[in-house]
C-alpha positions as CSV (number, residue, x, y, z in Angstrom):
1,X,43.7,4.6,-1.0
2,X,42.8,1.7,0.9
3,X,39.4,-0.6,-0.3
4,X,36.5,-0.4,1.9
5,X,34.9,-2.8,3.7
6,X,31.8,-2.0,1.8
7,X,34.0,-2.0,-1.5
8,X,34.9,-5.5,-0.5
9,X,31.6,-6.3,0.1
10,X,30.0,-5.9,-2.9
11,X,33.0,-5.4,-5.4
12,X,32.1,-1.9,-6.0
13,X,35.4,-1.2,-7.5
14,X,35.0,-3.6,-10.5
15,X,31.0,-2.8,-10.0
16,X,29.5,-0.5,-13.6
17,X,28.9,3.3,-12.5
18,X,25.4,2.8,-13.5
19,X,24.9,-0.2,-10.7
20,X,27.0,1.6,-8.0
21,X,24.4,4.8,-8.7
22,X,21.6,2.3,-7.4
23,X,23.1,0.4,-4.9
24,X,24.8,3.3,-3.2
25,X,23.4,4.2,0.2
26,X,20.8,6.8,0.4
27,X,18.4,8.2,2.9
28,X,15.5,9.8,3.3
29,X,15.1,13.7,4.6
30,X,14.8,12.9,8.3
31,X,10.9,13.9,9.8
32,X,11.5,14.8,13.6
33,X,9.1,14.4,16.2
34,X,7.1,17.6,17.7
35,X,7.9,17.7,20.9
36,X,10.8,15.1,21.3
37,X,13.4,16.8,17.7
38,X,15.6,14.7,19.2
39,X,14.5,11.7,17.6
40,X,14.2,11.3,14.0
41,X,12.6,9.0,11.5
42,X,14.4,8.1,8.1
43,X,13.7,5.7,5.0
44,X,17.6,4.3,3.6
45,X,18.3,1.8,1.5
46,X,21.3,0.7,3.4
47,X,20.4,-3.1,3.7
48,X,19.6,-3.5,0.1
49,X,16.1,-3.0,0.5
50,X,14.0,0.0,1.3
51,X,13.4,0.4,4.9
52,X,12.4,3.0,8.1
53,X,15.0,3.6,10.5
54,X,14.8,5.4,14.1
55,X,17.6,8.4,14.8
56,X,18.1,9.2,18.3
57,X,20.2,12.6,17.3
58,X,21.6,13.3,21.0
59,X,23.3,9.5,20.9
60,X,23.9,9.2,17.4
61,X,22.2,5.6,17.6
62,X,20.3,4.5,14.7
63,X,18.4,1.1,14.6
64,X,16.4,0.0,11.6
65,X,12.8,-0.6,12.4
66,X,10.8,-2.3,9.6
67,X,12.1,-5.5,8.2
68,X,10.0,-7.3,5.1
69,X,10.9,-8.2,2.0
70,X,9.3,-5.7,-0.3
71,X,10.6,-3.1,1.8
72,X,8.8,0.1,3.7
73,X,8.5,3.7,3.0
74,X,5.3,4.7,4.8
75,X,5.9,5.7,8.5
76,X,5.6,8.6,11.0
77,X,6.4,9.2,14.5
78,X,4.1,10.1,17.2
79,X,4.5,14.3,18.3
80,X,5.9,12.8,21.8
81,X,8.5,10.7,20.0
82,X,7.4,7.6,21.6
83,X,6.0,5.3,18.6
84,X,7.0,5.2,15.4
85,X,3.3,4.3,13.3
86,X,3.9,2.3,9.8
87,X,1.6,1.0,6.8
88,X,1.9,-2.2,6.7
89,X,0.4,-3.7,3.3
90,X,0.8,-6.9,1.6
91,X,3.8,-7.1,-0.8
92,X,3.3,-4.2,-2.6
93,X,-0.8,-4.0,-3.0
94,X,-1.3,-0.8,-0.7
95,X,-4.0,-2.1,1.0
96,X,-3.3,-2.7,4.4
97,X,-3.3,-1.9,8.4
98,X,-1.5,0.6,10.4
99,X,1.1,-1.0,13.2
100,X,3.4,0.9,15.4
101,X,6.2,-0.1,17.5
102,X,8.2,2.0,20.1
103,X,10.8,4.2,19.4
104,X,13.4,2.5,21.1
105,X,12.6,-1.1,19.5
106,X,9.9,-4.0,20.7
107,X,7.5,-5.7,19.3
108,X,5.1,-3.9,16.6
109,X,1.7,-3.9,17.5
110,X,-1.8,-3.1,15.9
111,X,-1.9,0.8,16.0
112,X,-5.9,1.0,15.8
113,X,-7.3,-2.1,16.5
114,X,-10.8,-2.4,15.3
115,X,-9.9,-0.5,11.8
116,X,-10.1,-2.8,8.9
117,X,-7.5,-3.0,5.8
118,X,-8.4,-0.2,3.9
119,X,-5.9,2.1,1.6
120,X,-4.7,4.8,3.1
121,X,-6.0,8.6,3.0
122,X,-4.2,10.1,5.1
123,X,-2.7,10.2,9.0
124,X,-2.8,12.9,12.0
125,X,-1.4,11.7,14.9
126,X,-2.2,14.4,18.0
127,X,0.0,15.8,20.9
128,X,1.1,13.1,23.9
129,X,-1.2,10.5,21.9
130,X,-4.3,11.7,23.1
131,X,-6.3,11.8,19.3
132,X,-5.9,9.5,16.3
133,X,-7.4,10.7,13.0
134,X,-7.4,8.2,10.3
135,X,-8.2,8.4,6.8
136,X,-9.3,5.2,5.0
137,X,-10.2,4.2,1.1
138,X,-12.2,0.9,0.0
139,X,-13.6,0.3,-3.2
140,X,-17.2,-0.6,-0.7
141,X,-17.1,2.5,1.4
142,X,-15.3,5.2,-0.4
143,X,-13.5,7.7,1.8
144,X,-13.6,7.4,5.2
145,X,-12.2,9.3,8.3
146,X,-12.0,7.8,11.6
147,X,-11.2,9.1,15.5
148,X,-9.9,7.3,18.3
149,X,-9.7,9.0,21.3
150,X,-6.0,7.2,23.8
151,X,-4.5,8.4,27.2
152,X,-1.6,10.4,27.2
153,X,0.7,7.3,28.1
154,X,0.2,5.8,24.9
155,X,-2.8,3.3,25.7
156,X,-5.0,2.4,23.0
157,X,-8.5,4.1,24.2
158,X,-12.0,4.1,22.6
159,X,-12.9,1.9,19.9
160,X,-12.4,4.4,16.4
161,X,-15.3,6.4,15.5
162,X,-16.4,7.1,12.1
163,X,-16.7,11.4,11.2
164,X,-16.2,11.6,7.7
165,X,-17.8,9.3,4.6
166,X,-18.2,9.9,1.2
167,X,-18.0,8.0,-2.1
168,X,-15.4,10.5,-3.6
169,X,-12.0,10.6,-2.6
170,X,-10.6,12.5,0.7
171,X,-8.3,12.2,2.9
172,X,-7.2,13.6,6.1
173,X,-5.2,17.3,6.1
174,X,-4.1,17.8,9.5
175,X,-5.1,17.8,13.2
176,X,-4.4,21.3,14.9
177,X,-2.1,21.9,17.5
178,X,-4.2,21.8,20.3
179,X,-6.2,18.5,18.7
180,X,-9.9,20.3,18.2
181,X,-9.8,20.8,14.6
182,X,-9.2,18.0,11.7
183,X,-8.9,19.7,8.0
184,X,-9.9,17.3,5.6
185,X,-9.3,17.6,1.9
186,X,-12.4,16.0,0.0
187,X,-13.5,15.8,-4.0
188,X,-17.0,15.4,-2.7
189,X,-17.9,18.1,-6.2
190,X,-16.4,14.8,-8.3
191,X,-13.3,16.9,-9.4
192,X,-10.6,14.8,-8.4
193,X,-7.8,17.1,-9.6
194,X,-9.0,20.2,-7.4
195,X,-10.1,19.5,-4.0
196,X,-11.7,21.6,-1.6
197,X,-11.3,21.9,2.2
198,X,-13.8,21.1,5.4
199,X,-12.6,21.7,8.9
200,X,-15.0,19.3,11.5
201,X,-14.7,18.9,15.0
202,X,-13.2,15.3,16.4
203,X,-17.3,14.6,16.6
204,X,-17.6,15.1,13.3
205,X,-19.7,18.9,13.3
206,X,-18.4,21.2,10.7
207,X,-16.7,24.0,11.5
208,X,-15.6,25.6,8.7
209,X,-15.5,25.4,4.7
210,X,-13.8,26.2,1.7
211,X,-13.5,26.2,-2.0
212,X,-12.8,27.5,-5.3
213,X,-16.0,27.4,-7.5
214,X,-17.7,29.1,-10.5
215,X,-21.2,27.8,-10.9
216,X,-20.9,25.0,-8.8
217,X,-18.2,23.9,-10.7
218,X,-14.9,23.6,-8.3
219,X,-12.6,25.4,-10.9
220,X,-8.9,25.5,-9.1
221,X,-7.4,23.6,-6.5
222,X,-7.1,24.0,-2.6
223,X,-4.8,21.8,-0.3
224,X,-4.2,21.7,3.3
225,X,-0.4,23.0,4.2
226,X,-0.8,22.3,7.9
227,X,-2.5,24.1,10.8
228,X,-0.4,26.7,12.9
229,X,1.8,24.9,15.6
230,X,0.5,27.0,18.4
231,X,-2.5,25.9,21.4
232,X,-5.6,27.9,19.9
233,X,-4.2,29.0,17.0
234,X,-6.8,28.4,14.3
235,X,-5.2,29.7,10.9
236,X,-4.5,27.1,8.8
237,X,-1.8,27.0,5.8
238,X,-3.4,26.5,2.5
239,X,-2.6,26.4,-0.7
240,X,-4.4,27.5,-3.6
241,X,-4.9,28.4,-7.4
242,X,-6.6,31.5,-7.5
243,X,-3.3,33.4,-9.9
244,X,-3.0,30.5,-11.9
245,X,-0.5,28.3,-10.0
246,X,0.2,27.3,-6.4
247,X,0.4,29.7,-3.8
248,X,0.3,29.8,0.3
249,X,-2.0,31.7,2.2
250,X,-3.8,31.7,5.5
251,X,-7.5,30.8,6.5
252,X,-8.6,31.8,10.1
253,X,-11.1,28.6,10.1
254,X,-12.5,30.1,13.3
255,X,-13.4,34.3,11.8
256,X,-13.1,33.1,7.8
257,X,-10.4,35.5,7.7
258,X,-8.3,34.9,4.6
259,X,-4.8,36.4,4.7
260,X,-3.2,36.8,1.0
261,X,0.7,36.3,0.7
262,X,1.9,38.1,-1.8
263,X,5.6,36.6,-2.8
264,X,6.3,37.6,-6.2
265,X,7.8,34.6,-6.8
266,X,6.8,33.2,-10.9
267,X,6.7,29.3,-9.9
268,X,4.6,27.4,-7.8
269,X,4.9,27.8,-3.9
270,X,4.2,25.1,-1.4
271,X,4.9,26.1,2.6
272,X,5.3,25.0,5.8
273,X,5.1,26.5,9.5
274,X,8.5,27.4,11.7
275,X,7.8,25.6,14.4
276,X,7.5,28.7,17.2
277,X,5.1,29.5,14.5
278,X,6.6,33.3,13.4
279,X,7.6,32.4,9.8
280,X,6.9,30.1,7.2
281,X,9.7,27.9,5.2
282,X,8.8,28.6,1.6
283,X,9.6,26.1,-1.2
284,X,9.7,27.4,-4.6
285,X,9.9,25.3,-7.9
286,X,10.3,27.7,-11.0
287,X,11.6,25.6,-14.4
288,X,12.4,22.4,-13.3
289,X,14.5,24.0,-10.4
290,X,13.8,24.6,-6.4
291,X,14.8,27.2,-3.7
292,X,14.2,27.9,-0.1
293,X,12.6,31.4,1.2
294,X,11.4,32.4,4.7
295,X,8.7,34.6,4.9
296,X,8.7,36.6,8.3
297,X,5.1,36.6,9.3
298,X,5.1,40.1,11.6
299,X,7.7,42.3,8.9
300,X,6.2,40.4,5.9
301,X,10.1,39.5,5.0
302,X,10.9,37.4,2.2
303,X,14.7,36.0,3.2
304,X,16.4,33.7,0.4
305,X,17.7,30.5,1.6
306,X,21.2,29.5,0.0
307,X,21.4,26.4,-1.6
308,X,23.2,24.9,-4.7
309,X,21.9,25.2,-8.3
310,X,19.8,22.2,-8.7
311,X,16.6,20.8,-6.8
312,X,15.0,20.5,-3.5
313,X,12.9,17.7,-2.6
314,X,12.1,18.3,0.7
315,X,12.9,20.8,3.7
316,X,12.0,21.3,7.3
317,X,12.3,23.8,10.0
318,X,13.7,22.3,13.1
319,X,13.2,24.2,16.0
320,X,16.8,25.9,16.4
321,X,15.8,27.5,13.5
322,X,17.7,25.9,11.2
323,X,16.6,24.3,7.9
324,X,17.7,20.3,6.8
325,X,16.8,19.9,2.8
326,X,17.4,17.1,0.4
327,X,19.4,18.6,-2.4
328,X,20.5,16.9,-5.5
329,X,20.9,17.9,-9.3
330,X,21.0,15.9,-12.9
331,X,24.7,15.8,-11.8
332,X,24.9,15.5,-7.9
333,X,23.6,12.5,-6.2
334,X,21.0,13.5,-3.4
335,X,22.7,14.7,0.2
336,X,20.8,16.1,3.5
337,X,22.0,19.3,4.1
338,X,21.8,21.4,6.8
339,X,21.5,25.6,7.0
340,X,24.1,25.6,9.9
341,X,26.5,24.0,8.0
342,X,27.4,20.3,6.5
343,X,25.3,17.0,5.8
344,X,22.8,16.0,8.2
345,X,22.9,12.4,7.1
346,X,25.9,10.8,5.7
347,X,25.3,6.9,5.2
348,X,28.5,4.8,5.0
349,X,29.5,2.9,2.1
350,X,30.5,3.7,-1.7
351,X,29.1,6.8,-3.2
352,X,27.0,7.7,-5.8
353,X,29.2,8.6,-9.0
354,X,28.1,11.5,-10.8
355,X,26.1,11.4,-13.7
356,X,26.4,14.7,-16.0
357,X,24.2,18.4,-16.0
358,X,21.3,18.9,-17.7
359,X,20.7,20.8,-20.5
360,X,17.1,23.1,-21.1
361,X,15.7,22.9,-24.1
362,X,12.6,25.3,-24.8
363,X,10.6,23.8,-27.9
364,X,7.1,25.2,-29.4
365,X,4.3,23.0,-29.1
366,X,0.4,22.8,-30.3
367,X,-0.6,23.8,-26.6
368,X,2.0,26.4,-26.1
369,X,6.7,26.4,-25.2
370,X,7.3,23.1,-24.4
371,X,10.5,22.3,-21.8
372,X,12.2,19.1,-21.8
373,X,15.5,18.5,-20.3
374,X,18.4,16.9,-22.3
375,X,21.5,15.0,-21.2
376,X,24.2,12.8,-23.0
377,X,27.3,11.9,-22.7
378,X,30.3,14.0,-22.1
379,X,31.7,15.1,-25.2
380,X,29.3,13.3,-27.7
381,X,28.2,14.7,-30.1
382,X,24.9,13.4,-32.8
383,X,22.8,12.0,-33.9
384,X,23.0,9.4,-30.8
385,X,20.4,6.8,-29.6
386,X,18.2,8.9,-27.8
387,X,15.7,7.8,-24.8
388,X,13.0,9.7,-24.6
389,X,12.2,9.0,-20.9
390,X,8.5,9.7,-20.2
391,X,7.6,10.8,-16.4
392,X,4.6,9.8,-14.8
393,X,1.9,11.2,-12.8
394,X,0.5,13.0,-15.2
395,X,0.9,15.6,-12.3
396,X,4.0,15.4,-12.1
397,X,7.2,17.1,-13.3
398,X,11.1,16.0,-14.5
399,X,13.6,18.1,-12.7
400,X,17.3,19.2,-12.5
401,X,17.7,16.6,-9.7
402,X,19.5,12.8,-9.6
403,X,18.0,10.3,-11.2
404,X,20.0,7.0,-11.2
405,X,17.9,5.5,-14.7
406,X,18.2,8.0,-17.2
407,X,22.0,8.2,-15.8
408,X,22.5,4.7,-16.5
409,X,21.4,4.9,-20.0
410,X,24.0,8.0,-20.7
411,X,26.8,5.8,-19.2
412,X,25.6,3.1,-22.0
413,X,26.1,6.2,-25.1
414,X,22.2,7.0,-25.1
415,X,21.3,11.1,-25.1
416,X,18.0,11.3,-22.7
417,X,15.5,13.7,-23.0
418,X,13.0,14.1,-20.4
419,X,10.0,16.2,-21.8
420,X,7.2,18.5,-19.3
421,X,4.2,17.5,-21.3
422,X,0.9,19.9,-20.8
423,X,-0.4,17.8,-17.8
424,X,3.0,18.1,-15.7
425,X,3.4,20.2,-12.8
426,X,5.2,23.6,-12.5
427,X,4.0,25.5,-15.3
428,X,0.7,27.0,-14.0
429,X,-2.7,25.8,-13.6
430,X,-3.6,25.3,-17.4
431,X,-0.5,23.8,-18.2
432,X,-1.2,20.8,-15.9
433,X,-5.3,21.1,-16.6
434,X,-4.9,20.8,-20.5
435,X,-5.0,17.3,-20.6
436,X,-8.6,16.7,-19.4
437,X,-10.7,14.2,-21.9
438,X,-8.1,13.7,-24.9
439,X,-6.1,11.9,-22.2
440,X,-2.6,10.6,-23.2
441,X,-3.0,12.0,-27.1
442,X,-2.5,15.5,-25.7
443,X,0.5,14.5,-23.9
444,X,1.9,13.0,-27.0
445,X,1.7,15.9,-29.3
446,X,4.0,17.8,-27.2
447,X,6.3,14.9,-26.6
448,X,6.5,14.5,-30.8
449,X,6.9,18.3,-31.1
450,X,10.3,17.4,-28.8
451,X,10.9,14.7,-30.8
452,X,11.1,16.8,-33.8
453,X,13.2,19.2,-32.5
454,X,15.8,16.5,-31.3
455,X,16.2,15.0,-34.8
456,X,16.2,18.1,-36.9
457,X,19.0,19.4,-34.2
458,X,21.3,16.8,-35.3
459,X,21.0,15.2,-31.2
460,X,19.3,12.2,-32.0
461,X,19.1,9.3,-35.1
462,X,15.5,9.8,-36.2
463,X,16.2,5.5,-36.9
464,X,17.3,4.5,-33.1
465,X,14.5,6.6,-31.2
466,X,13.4,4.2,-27.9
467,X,10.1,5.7,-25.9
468,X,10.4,4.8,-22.4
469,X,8.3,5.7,-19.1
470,X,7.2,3.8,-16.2
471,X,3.3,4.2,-14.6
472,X,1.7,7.4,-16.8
473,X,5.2,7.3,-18.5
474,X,4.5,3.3,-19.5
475,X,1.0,4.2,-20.4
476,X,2.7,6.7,-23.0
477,X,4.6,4.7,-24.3
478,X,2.0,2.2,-25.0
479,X,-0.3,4.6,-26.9
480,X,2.9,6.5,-28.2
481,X,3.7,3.1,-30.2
482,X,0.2,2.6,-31.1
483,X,-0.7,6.1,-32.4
484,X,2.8,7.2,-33.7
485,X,4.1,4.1,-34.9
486,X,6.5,5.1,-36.8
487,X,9.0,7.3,-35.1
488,X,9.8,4.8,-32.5
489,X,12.1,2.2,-33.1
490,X,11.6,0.4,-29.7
491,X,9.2,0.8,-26.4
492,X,10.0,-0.1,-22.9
493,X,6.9,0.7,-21.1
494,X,7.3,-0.1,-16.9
495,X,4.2,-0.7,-15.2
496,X,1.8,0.5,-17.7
497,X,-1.9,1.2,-18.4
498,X,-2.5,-0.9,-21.4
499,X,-6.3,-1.6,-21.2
500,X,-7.9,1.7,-20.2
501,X,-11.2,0.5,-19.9
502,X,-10.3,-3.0,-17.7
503,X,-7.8,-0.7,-15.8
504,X,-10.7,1.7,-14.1
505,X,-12.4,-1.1,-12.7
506,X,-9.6,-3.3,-11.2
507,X,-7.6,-0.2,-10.1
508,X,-7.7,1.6,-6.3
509,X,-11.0,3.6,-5.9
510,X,-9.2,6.7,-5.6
511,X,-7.6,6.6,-9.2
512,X,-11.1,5.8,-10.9
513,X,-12.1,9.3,-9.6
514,X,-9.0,10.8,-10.9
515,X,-10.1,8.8,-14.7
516,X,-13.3,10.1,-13.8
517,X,-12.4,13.6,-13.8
518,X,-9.6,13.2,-16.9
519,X,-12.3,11.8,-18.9
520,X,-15.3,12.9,-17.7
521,X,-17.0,10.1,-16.8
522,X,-16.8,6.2,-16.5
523,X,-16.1,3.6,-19.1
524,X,-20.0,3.1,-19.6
525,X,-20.5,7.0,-19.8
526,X,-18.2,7.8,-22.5
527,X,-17.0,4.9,-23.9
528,X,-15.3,6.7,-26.4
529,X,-13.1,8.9,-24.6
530,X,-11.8,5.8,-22.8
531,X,-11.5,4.2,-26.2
532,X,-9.3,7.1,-27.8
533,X,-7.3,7.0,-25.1
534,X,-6.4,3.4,-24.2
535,X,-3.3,1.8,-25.7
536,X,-5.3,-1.0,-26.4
537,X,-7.4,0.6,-29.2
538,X,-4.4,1.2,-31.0
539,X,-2.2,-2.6,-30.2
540,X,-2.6,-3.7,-33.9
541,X,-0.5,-0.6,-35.0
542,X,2.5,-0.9,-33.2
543,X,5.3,-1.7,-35.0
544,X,8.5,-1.1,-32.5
545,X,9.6,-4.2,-30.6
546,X,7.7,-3.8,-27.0
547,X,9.4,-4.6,-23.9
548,X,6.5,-4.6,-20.0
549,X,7.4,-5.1,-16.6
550,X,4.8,-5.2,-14.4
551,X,4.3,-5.8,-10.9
552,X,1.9,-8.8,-9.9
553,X,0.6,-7.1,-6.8
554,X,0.0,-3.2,-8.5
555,X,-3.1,-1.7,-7.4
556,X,-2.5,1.0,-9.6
557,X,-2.2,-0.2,-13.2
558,X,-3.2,-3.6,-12.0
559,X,-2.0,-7.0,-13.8
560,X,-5.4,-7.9,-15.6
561,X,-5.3,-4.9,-18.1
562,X,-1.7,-5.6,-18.8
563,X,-2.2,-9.1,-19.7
564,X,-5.3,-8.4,-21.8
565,X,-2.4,-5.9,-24.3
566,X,0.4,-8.6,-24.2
567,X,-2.6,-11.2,-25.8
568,X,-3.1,-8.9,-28.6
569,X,0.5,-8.9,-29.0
570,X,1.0,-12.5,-28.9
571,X,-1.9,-13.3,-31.2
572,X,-0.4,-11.3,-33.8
573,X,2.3,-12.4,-33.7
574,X,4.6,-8.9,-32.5
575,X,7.9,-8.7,-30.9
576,X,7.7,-7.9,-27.4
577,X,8.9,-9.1,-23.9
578,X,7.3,-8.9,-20.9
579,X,8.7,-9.2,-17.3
580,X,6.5,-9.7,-14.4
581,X,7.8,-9.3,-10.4
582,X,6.4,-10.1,-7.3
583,X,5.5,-6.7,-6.2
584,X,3.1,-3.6,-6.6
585,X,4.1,-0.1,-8.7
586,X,7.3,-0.7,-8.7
587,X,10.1,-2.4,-6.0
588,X,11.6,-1.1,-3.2
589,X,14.6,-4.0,-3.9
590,X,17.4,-2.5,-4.9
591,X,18.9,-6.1,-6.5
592,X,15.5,-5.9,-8.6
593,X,15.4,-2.2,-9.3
594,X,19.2,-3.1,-11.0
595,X,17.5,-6.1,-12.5
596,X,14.6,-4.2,-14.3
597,X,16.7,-1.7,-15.5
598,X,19.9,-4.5,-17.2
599,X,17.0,-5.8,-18.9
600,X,15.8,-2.7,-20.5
601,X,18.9,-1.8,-21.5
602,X,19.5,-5.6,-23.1
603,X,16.3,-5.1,-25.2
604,X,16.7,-1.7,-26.8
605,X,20.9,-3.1,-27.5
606,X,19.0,-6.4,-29.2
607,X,16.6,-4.3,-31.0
608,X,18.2,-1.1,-32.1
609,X,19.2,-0.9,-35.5
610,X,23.1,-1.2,-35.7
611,X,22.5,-2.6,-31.8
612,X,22.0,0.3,-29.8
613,X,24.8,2.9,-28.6
């Protein structure tokens, strides 16, 4: 077989598996405008960098549409298909204005002029152009929500008027079909991990409410699914709590009819509307695995969807009444399928080698069955270097899906085990509440329990054990090799919390609520809950050799905190690294993503007893 141009390009034949995984092309699961499906919106990776890209599916013409150098993810397209509306912040900081630019290409221009930099809280963008809502977080105002009333031919209008404010966190929901109605998600109770939901009129007036309390105290969760996609239609998609994990049901905000769903299903279940409005596409995660339902609203049908073994990350209904989904497992590098057959998105170029399956390991923990997920090379067999690769979050979950990192480390003779620690998603409610004021130390009791089992199964060498995570993960690993210094041999620990206490006040507002509600309270409040759990209490302890990336620019575990750990290291004298990049949480550069992960695999080689795998 003859070599590609793309081969030839970038050597790909003589190019590690573990590079080619990154540098591969990938997309994005298209998002399709409303009344124009025709034309498409897609993130890819295909100029080396992370950008958006415009789809014009009856031509076939694509044509990339953002261009800066720490890439763009953030972007949506107008319901008429005519602009294409992007975040545009400030190399990586989040903060930042939003610009839009027609679909078919010109100059991008200020979408809401008179709108300040703010962080972002959301977006609803009504039919034909007529209403704007936007949703706006500043560390001076809190959460805002703004309207801005335009003509149907895409003119910019009234000057944005403020409907929403409120110190604690919210964001916009939706906009209904027909414009009238904006659901708004707010923490206004100070529970950041369980919202509830106000409906308001584009003036601002209230319409409707809802939540989930006992005693005042919001209890479980509520989030806005989306608003029926029919004129007048006022039942909104929500999901909720109230059996223990997420489910779908239906609020009439205009009656306060509530309309239970009933699916059976033993995982949590997001949903999303058909677009004629008759049915709902539901998405079901159960064990670290995802399927696709839909639920006939008039025979109360529930139809499976055929898909490979693995996970879905995403699915949408298009109007033909097909379904595109991103698929992938631990195996299978991520593809855009399509129910009526094929890929919807193929990018040219070298592909993705495969990495290898995933193997479930159940393991009983202080809180309860623990599940991690184990891979390693084909045909090894233990005790192998083992990564213990920490997701982040904490409301979050690892799943049977690609993941190019803990692939590259398997290619380089590491097992990986990726562990759902109480706190992670997609085990019920209390799973993911547990971790609520012994922040972090909870975590890591379940992640030791795993540990445990991995050694005394003969998987890993109790002497070559490297704790790894990037953003909650790094912030493990920090404390992990402060408070359990001595069954780690080595910590790699990507843009971490290090300094709990510095990090709440330099970080985004909306993440000192969330602190807020882990820890119940601020720094000054309960300084001693902060104290237990900051890595920084603990610095003198470690023992491993410590290796920190951080971005300069990272509103989230911002730069100050990090350097206040690496001091404590240096003035004692420890072994540790520390790489620091010109962006926020994390790069959209592929050449940099490949960098950050060649160096991490350098340190734990160097540092490894016997030099790694």
């Amino acid at each position: 077989m003859s070599e590609t141009g793309a081969e030839k390009a970038t050597g790909s034949k003589s190019m590690p598996d573990w590079e080619k995984r990154f540098r591969a092309p990938r997309v994005s699961l298209p998002d399709w405008a409303e009344d124009a499906p025709q034309r498409s919106l897609f993130v890819s990776n295909a100029t080396g960098t992370y950008e958006l890209y415009a789809w014009d599916r009856t031509t076939g013409a694509q044509r990339q549409v953002t261009d800066r150098p720490n890439g763009t993810t953030d972007g949506v397209l107008s319901p008429d298909g005519e602009w294409i509306w992007w975040f545009n912040d400030k190399d990586g900081d989040e903060f930042g204005v939003w610009l839009r630019q027609p679909f078919a290409g010109g100059p991008d221009e200020p979408a809401v002029p008179g709108l300040e930099g703010s962080y972002p809280a959301g977006l609803a963008l009504g039919r034909d152009g007529r209403t704007v809502v936007v949703g706006r977080s500043t560390d001076e105002d809190g959460s805002t929500i703004h309207v801005v009333g335009q003509d149907g031919a895409g003119g910019r209008g009234a000057e944005p008027v403020e409907v929403y404010r409120h110190r604690e966190s919210a964001g916009v929901g939706d906009l209904s079909h027909d414009g009238t109605l904006i659901a708004v998600e707010h923490t206004e109770h100070g529970d950041a991990m369980h919202s509830a939901l106000r409906v308001i009129r584009p003036d601002g007036s209230t319409v409707a409410e809802l939540d989930d309390t006992e005693g005042g105290t919001v209890e479980l969760g509520l989030e806005v699914l989306g608003f029926a996609p029919v004129d007048g239609d006022t039942r909104l998609l929500v999901g909720h709590q109230r059996r223990g994990r997420w489910e779908p049901m239906l609020w009439d905000v205009a009656t306060g009819e509530e309309s239970d769903l009933v699916l059976g299903l033993p995982g949590d279940v997001s949903a999303e509307w058909y677009p004629d409005g008759s049915a709902l596409l539901i998405a079901h995660g159960f064990e670290a695995r995802g399927e696709l339902f839909r639920y006939d609203l008039a025979s109360r049908e529930l139809v499976r969807i055929e898909t490979p073994a693995g996970s879905v990350s995403g699915a949408t209904a298009r109007p033909d009444g097909s379904v595109e989904y991103m698929w992938s497992s631990a195996a299978e590098p991520p593809v855009v399928r399509s129910t009526s057959g094929g890929v919807v998105l193929d990018p040219p170029g070298m592909q993705a080698p495969r990495s290898v399956p995933v193997e479930d390991v159940w393991v009983e923990g202080p809180g309860g069955r623990i599940h991690a997920l184990v891979q390693k090379p084909a045909g090894a067999s233990g005790p192998l270097p083992t990564v213990f690769e920490v997701h982040g979050g904490p409301t979050w979950h690892d799943s049977d899906s690609f993941a190019a990192g803990p692939a590259a480390w398997v290619d380089h003779g590491y097992a990986v085990v990726r562990v759902n620690y109480r706190g992670s998603t997609g085990y019920g409610r209390e799973w993911t509440d547990a971790l609520k004021h012994r922040v972090g130390l909870i975590e890591l009791e379940d992640i030791a329990a795993v540990r445990e089992w991995a050694v005394a199964s003969g998987l890993a060498d109790p002497d070559r054990l490297v704790l790894a995570g990037g953003s909650w993960g790094g912030y493990l690993t920090l404390l992990g090799l402060g408070t359990q210094p001595e069954a780690w041999a080595v910590g790699l620990a990507a843009v971490p919390v290090a300094d709990y206490v510095t990090a709440y006040h330099d970080e985004m507002e909306a993440l000192k609520a969330m602190d807020r509600t882990l820890l119940g309270g601020t720094p000054e409040e309960v300084p001693e809950r902060f104290a237990a759990s900051s890595p920084l209490t603990y610095v003198d302890q470690v023992k491993a050799p410590v290796y920190i990336s951080a971005g300069v620019n990272d509103p989230r575990c911002p730069i100050r905190q990090i350097d206040n750990y690496v001091d404590r290291l240096v003035a004692r004298g420890a072994v540790h690294e520390v790489y620091r990049y010109d962006a926020g949480h994390g790069s959209l550069v592929v050449d940099e993503r490949i960098k950050q992960v060649a160096l991490e695999l350098d340190f734990a080689a160097r540092h490894l007893a016997g030099g790694g795998a």
